[in-house]
N, C-alpha and C positions, 0 to 999 in steps of 0.2 A: 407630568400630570397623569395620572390614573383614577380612573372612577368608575364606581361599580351600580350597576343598575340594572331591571328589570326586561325578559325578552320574552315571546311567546314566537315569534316569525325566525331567529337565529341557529336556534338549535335544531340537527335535522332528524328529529322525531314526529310524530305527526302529532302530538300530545303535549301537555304541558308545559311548567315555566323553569325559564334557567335563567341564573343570574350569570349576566356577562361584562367580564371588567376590562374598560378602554381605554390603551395605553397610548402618549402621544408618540409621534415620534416614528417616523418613515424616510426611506435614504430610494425608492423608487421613482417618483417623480413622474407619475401618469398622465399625460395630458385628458385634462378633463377627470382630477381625481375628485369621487364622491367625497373623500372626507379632508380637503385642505387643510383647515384647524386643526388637522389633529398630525398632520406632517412635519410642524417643526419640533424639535426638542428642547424641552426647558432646564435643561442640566446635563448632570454626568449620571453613569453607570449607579445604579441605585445600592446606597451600604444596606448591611447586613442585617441594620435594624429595620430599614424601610421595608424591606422585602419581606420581613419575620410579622410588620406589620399587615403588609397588604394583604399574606397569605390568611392572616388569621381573621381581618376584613372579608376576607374571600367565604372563609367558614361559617362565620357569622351569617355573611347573607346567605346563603346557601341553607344553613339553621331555619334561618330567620320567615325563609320561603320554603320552606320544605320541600326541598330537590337538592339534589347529586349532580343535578345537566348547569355546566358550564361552560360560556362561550368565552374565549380571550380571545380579544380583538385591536383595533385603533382605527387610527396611524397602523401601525406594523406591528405584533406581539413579540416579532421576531430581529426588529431591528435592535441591532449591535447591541443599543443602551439597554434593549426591556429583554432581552434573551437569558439573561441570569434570574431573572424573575420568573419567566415561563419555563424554565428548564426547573426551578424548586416547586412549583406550583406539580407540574405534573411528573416529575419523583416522589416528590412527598405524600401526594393527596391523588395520583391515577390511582390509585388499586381502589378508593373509598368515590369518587369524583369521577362522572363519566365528561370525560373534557373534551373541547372542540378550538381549536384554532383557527383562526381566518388570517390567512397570511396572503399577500402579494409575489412572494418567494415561487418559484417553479419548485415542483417535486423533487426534480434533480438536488436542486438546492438544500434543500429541506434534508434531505436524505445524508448529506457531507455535515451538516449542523448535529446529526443522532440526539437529537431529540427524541425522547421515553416517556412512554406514561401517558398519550394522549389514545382517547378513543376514536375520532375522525380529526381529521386535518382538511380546510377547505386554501388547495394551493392556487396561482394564477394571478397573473397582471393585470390591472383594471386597463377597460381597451374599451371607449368609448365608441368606437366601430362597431362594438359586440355587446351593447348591451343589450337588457332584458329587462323586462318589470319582476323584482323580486319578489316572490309571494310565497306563500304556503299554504296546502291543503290538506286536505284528510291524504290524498295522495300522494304528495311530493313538497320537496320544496327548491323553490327557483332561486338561485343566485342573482345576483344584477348582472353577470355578466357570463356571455356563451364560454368564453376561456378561463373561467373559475370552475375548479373539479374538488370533487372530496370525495377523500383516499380513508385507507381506515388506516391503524397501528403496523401493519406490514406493508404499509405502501399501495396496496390494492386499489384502485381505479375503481369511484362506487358510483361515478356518475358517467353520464353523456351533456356536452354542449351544458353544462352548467345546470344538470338537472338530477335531485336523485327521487327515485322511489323508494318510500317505505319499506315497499315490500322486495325491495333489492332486486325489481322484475326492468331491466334497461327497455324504455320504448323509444321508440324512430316515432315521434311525431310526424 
């Protein structure tokens, strides 16, 4: 299952709309994960037309809403089945597509995958021990969770405790 729809709270810019497309399908198994439904997988590895589809679904909306800011998400964007997806999504379309992933995966992880072509990557396990109220302001925006970080395209470290600022200034609350 993947589905594409509308965010203002996702994307970590303090401004405007990105369309972000949610794939099922996660192999972490978080106790107490926010998005259950969307952890089993409804098949196999997606062919060649499926994928030629969703990207061009992806463009459309993205058209359709007049923005570049895209979130891929789920379940896992990056689990086994949706990773041929998100890896043509941002080769083909990072240079034109400022893109963001939300992955469950640690950095380390991420990093052995070489995945290209995204703009921020939000890494980390969901840990109901740590979580947060997600929000966004003019100033930042919150994760749901203190051990969810976003890195940017060289792996850079752009948050603290699941928080980034706009203005790329880290504060110690």
């Amino acid at each position: 299952m993947i589905r594409l729809d509308t965010t203002y709270l996702d994307y970590p810019s303090p401004d405007g709309i990105a369309v972000v497309m949610i794939m099922a399908g996660c192999c972490h198994n978080c106790p107490g994960c926010q998005n259950p439904g969307l952890q089993q997988h409804f098949g196999s590895p997606l062919s060649n037309e499926v994928i030629s589809c969703c990207c061009q679904g992806l463009l459309n909306w993205c058209e359709r809403n007049e923005t570049n800011k895209v979130v891929l998400t789920g379940g896992d964007c990056l689990f086994l089945d949706n990773r041929v997806l998100t890896r043509t999504i941002c080769e083909n379309f990072g240079s034109k597509l400022d893109i963001c992933i939300y992955t469950g995966y640690t950095i380390d992880e991420v990093k052995q995958m070489n995945i290209r072509g995204f703009k921020y990557i939000k890494c980390g396990r969901f840990d109901c021990n740590n979580m947060q109220e997600s929000k966004k302001t003019d100033e930042y925006i919150q994760f749901v969770n203190k051990t969810q970080n976003l890195f940017d395209s060289d792996y850079n470290q752009l948050s603290v405790d699941g928080r980034f600022y706009f203005n790329n200034e880290v504060k110690n609350d």
